[in-house]
C-alpha positions, 0 to 999 in steps of 0.5 A: 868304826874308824871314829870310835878306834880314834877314840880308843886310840887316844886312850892310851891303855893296852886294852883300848890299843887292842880294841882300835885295832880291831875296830880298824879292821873291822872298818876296812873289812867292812869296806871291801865287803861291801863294795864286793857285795855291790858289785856281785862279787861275793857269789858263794853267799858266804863273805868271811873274812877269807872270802872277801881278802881271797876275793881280791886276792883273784880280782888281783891275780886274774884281773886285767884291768888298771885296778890289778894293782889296787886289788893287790894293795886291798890284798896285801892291807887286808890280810895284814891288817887281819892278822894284826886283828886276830893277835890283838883279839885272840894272842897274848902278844905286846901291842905298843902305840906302833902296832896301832899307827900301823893298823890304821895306816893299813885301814887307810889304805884298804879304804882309799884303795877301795874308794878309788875303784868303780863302783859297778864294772860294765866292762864300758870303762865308765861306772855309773853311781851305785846309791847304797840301799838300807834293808831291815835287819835285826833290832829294827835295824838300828846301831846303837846311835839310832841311825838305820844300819847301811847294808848292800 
């Protein structure tokens, strides 16, 4: 998703701006899904956008742990980032070149703060590494490049 919002951005047309930062969102949103998801963090079964920026919003809040202040960058990036989403999709609002740098300034540092995490807490202080798992979903589980789709 990052990629092809590269691609629209390049574009330069109101429309392909609007569609980046959805695209940007989407690719952050994304991220933090999954590593809550890995990590079991998601335990309603629901993992909505206002369930996965809550989520980090405890982690953050409750946390006492030397990833607080990552939770908290997520958090802030993520909800940000969300809103900036919601007005490029739903509002009539002018969105310039500025608005796009900063959704992917937002989405670098939702992805670099997540990729900064541990993977599985164990309480131990050290993660072992998590191998991501592909599961069948529908349309064969294929994107459109034809690659299986990665799901946790």
């Amino acid at each position: 998703m990052r990629v092809l919002a590269g691609t629209l951005r390049q574009v330069g047309h109101p429309a392909a701006d609007r569609t980046a930062i959805s695209r940007v969102y989407y690719a952050a949103f994304h991220t933090a899904r999954t590593w809550l998801a890995v990590r079991g963090e998601l335990t309603t079964g629901w993992s909505g956008h206002g369930a996965v920026w809550g989520r980090f919003r405890d982690l953050a809040g409750t946390s006492s742990d030397v990833h607080r202040s990552t939770y908290r960058v997520i958090t802030t990036a993520g909800i940000s980032l969300h809103e900036r989403r919601k007005d490029a999709d739903y509002h009539e609002v002018t969105i310039g070149s500025a608005d796009v740098a900063l959704a992917f300034a937002l989405c670098d540092q939702v992805i670099e703060a997540v990729a900064s995490l541990p993977s599985v807490d164990r309480g131990s202080g050290s993660a072992p590494h998590v191998t991501p798992r592909l599961r069948a979903s529908r349309g064969a589980g294929r994107c459109r490049t034809g690659r299986a789709r990665w799901r946790p």
